[in-house]
N, CA, C and O atoms as a Tinker XYZ file with bonds, in Angstrom:
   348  protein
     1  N     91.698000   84.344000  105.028000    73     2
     2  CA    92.694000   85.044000  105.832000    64     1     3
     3  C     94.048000   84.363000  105.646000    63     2     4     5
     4  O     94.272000   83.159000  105.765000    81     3
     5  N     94.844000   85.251000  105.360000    73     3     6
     6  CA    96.480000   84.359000  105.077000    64     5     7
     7  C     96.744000   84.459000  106.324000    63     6     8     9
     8  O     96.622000   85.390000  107.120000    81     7
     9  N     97.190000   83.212000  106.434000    73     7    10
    10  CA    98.318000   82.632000  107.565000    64     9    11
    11  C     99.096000   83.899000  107.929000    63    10    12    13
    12  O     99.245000   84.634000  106.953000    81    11
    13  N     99.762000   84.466000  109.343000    73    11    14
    14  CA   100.800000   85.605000  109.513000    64    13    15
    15  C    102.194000   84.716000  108.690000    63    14    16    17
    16  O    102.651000   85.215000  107.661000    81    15
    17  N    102.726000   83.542000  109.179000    73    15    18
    18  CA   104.086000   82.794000  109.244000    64    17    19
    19  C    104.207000   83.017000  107.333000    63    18    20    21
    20  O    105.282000   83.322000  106.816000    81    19
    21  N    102.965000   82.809000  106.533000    73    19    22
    22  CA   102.893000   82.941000  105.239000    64    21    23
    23  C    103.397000   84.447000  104.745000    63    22    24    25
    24  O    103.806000   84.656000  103.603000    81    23
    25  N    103.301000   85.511000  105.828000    73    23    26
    26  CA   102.849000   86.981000  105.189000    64    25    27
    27  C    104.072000   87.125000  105.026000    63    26    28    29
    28  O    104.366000   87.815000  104.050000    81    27
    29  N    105.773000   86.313000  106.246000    73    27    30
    30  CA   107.084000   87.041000  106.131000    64    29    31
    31  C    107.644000   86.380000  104.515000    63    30    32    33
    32  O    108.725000   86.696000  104.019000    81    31
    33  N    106.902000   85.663000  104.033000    73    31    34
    34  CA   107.127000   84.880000  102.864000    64    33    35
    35  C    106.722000   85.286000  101.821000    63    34    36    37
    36  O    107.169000   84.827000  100.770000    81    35
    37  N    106.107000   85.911000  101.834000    73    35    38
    38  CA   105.680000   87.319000  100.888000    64    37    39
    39  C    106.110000   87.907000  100.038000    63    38    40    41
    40  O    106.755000   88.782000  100.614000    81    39
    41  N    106.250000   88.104000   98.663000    73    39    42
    42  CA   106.982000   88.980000   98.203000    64    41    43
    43  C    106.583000   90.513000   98.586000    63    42    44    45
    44  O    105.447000   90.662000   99.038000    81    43
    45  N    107.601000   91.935000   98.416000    73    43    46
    46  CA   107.020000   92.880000   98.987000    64    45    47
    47  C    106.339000   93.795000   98.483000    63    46    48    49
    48  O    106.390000   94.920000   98.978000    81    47
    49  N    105.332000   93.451000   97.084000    73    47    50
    50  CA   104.014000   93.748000   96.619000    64    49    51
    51  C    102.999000   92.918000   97.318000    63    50    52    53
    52  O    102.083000   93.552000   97.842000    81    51
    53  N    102.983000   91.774000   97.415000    73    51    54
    54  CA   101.984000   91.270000   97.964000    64    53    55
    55  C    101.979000   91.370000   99.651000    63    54    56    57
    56  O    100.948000   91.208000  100.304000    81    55
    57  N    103.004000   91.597000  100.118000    73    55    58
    58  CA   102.759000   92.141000  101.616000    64    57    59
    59  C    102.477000   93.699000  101.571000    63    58    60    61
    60  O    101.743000   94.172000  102.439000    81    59
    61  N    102.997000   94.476000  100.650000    73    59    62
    62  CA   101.763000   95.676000  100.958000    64    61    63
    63  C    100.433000   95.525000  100.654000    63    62    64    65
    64  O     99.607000   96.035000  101.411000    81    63
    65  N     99.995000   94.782000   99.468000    73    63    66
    66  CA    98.703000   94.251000   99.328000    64    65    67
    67  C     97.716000   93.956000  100.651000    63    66    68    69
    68  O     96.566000   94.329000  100.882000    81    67
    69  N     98.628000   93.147000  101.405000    73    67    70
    70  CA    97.886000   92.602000  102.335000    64    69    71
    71  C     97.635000   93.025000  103.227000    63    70    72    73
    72  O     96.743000   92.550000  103.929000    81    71
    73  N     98.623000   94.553000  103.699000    73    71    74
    74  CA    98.406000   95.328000  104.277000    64    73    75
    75  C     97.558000   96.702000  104.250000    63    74    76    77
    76  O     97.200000   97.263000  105.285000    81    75
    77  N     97.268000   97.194000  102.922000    73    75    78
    78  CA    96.200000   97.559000  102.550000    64    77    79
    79  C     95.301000   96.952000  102.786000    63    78    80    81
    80  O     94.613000   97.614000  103.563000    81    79
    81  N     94.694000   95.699000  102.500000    73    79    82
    82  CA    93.682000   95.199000  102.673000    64    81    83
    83  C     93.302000   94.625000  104.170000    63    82    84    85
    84  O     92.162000   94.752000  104.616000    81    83
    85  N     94.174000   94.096000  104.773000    73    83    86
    86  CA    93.461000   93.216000  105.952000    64    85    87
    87  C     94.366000   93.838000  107.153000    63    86    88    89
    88  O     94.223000   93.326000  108.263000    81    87
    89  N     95.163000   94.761000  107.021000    73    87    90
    90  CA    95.876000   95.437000  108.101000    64    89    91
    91  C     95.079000   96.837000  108.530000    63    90    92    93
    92  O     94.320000   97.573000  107.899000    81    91
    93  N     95.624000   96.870000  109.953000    73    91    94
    94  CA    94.913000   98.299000  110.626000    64    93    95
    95  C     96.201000   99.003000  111.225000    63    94    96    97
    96  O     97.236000   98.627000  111.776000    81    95
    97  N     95.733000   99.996000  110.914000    73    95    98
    98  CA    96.986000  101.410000  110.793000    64    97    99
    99  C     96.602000  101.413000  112.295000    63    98   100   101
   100  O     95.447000  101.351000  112.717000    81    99
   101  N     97.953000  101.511000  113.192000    73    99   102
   102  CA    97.663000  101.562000  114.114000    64   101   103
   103  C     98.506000  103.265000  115.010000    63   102   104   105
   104  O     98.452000  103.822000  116.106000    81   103
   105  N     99.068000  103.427000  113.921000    73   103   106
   106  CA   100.098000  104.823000  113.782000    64   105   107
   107  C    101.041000  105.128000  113.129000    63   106   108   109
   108  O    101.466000  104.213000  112.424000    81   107
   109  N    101.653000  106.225000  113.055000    73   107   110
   110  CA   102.260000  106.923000  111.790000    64   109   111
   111  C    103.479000  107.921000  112.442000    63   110   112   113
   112  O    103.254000  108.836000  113.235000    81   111
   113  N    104.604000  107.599000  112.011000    73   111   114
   114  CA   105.789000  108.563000  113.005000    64   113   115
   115  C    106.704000  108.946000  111.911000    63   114   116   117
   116  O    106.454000  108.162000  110.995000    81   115
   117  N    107.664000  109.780000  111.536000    73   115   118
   118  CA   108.886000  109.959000  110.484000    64   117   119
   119  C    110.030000  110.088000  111.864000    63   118   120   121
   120  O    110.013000  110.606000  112.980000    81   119
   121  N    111.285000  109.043000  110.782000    73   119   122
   122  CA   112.668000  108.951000  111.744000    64   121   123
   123  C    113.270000  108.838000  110.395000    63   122   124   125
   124  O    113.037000  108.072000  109.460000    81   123
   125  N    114.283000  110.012000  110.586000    73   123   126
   126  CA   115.378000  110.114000  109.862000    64   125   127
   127  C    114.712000  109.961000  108.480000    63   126   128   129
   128  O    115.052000  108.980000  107.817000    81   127
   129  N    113.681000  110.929000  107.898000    73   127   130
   130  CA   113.294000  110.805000  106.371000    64   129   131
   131  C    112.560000  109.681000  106.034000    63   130   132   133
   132  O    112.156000  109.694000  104.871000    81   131
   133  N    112.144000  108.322000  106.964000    73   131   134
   134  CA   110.993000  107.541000  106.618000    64   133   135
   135  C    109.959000  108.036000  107.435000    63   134   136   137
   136  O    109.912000  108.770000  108.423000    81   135
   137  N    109.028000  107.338000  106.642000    73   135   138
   138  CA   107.918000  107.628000  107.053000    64   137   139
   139  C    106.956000  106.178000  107.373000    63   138   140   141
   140  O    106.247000  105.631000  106.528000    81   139
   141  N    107.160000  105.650000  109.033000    73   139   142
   142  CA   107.016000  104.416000  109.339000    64   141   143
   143  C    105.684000  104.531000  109.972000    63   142   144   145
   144  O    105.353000  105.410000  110.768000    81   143
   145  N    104.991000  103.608000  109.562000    73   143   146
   146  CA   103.555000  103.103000  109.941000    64   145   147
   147  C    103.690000  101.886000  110.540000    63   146   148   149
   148  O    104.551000  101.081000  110.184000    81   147
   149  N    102.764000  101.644000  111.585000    73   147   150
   150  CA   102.271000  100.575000  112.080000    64   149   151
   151  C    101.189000   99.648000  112.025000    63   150   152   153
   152  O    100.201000  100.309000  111.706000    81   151
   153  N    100.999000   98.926000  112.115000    73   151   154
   154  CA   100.033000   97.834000  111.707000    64   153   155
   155  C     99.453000   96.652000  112.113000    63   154   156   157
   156  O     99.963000   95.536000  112.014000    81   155
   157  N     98.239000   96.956000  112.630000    73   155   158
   158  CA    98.181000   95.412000  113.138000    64   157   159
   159  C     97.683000   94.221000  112.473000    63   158   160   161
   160  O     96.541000   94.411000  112.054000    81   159
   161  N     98.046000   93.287000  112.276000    73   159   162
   162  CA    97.749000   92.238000  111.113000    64   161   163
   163  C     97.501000   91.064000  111.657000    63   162   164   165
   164  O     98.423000   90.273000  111.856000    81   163
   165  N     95.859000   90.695000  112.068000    73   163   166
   166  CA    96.128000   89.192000  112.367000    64   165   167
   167  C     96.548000   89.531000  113.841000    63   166   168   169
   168  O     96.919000   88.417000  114.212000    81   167
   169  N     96.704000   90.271000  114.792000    73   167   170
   170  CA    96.606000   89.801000  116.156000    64   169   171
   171  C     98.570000   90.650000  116.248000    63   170   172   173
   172  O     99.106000   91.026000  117.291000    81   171
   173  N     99.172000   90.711000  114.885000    73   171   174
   174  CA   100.681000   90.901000  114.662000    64   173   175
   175  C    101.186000   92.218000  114.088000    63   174   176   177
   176  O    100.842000   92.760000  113.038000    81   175
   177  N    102.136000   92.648000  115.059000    73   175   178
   178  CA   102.665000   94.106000  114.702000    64   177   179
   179  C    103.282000   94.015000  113.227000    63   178   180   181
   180  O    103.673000   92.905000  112.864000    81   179
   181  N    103.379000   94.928000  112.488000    73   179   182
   182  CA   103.985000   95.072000  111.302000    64   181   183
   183  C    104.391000   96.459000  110.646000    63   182   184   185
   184  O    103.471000   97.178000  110.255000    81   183
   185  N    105.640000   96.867000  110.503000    73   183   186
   186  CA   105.912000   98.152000  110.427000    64   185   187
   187  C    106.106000   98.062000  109.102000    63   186   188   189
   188  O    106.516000   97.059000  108.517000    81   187
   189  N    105.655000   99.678000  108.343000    73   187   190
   190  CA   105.864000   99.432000  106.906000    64   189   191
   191  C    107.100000  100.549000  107.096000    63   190   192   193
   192  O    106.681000  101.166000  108.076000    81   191
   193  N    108.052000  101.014000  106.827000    73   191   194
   194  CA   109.050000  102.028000  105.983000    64   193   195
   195  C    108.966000  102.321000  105.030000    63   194   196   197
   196  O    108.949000  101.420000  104.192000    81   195
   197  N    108.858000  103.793000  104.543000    73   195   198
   198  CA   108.148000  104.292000  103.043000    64   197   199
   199  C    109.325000  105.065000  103.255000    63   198   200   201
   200  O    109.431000  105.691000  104.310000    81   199
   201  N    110.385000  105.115000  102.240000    73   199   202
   202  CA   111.373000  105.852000  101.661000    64   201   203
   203  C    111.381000  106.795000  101.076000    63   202   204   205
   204  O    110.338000  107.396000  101.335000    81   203
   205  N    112.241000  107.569000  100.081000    73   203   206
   206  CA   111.920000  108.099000   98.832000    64   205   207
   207  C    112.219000  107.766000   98.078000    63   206   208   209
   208  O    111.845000  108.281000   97.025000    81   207
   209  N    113.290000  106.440000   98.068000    73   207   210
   210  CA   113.151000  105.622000   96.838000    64   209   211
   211  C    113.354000  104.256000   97.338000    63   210   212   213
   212  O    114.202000  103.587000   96.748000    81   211
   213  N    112.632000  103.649000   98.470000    73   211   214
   214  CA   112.422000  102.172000   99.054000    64   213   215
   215  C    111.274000  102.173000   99.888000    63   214   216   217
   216  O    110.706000  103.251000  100.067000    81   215
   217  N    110.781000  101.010000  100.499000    73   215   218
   218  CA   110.061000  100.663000  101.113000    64   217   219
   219  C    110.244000   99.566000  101.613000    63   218   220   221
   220  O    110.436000   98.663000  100.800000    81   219
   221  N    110.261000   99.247000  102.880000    73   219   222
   222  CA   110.205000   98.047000  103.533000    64   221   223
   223  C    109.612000   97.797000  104.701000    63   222   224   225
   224  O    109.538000   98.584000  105.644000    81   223
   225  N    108.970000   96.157000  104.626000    73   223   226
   226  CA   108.444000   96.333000  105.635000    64   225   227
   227  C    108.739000   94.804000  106.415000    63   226   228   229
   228  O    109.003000   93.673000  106.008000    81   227
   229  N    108.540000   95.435000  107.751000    73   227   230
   230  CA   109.376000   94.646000  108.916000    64   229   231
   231  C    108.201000   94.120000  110.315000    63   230   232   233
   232  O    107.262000   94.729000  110.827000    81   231
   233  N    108.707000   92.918000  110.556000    73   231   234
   234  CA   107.610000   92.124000  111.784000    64   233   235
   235  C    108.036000   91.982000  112.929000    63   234   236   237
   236  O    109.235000   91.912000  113.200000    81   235
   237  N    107.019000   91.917000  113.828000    73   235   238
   238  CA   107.896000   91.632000  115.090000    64   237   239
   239  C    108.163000   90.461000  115.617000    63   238   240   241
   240  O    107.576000   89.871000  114.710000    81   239
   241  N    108.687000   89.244000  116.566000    73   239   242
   242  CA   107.966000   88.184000  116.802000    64   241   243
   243  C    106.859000   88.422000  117.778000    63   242   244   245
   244  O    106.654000   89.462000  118.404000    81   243
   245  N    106.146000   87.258000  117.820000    73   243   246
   246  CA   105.536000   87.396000  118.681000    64   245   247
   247  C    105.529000   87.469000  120.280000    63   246   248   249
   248  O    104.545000   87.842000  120.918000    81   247
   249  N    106.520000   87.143000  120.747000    73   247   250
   250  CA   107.492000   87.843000  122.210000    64   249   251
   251  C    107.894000   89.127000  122.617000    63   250   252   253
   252  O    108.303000   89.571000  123.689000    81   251
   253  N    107.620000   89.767000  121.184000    73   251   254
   254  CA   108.540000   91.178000  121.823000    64   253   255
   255  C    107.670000   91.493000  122.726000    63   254   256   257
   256  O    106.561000   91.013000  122.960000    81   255
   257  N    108.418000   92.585000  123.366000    73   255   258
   258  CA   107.831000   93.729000  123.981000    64   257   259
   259  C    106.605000   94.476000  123.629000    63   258   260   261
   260  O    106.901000   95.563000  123.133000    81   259
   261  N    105.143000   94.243000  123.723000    73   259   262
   262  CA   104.458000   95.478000  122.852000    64   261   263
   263  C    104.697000   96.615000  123.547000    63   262   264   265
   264  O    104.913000   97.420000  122.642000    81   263
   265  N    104.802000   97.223000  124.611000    73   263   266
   266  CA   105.257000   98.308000  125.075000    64   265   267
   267  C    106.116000   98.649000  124.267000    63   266   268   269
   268  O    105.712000   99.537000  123.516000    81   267
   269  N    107.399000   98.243000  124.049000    73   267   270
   270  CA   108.345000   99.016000  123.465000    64   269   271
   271  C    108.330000   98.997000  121.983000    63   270   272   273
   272  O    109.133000   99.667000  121.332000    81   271
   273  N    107.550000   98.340000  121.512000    73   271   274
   274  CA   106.585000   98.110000  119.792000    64   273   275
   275  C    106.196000  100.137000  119.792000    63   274   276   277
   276  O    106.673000  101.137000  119.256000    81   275
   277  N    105.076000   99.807000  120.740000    73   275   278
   278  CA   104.161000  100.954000  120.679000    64   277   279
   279  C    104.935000  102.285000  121.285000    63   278   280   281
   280  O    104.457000  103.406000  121.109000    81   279
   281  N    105.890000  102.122000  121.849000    73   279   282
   282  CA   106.312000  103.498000  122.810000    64   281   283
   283  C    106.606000  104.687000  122.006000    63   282   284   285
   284  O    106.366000  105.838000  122.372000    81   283
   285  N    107.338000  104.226000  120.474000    73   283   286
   286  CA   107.706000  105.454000  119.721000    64   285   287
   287  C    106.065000  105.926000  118.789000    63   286   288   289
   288  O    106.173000  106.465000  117.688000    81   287
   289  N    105.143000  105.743000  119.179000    73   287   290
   290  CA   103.770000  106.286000  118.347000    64   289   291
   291  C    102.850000  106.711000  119.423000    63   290   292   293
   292  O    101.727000  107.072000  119.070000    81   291
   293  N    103.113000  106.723000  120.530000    73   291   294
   294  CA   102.207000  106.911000  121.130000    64   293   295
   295  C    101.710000  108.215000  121.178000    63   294   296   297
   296  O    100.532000  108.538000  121.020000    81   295
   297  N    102.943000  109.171000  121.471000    73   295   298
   298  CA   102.515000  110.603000  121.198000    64   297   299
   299  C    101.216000  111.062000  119.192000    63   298   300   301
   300  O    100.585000  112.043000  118.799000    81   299
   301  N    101.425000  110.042000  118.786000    73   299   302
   302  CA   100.550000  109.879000  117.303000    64   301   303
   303  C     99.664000  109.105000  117.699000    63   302   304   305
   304  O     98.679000  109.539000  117.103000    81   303
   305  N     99.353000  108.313000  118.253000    73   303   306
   306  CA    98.243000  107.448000  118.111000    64   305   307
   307  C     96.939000  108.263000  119.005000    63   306   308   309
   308  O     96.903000  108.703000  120.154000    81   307
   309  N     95.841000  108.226000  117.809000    73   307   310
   310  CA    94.602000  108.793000  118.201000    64   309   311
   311  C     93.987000  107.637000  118.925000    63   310   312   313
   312  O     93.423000  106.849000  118.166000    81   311
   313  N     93.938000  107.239000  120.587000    73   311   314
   314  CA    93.195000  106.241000  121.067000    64   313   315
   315  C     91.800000  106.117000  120.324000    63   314   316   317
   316  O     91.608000  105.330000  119.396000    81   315
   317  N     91.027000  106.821000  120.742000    73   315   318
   318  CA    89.430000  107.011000  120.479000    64   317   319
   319  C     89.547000  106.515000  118.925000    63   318   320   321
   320  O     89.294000  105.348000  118.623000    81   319
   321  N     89.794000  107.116000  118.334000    73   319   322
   322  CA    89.589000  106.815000  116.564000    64   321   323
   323  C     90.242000  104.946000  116.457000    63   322   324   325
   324  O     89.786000  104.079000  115.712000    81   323
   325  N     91.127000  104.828000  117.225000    73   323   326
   326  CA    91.145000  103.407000  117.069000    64   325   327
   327  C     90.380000  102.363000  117.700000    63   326   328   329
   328  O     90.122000  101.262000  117.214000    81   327
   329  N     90.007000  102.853000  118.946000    73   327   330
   330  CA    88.757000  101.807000  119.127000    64   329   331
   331  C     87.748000  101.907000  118.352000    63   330   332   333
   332  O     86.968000  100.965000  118.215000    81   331
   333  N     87.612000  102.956000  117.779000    73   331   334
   334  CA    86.134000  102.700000  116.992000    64   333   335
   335  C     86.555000  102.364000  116.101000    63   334   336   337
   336  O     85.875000  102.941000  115.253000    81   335
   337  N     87.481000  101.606000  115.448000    73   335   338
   338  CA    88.213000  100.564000  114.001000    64   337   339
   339  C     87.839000   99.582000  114.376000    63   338   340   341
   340  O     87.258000   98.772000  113.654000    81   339
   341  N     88.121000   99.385000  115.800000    73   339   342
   342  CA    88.421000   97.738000  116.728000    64   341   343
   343  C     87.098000   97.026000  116.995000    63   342   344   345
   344  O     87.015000   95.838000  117.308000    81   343
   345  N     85.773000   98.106000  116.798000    73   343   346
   346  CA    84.395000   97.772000  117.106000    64   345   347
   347  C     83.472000   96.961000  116.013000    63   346   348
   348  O     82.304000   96.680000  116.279000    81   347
């Protein structure tokens, strides 16, 4: 398991890597032509931004707010289908 403090150190192939692999989609919203996913990684929010010609992806600390993390997906987020990820 990589370290989170390792993941912002990342280049940003190997942090989608890692997010494919060891991250959980936690929801999916479009603002203004991206198309931003959420992620939980390791206990840690992580938003990806998919462009049409960029991608980036962005962390939270660990202080924020999760309320206000989660407030813009909620109307997207399938509860039920995610606890049964979490099981």
């Amino acid at each position: 398991m990589l370290e989170f403090s390792m993941f912002d150190r990342l280049p940003l192939r190997s942090q989608t890597d890692t997010l494919n692999k060891d991250g959980i989609i936690l929801g999916q919203r479009i603002y203004n032509g991206w198309t931003v996913t959420l992620y939980s990684l390791h206990n840690v929010f992580v938003e990806r931004w998919t462009g049409q010609h960029a991608e980036v992806i962005s962390t939270f600390k660990t202080d924020a707010n999760k309320v206000a993390i989660l407030e813009p997906y909620l109307s997207y987020i399938q509860v039920e289908e995610l606890l049964d990820q979490l099981k």
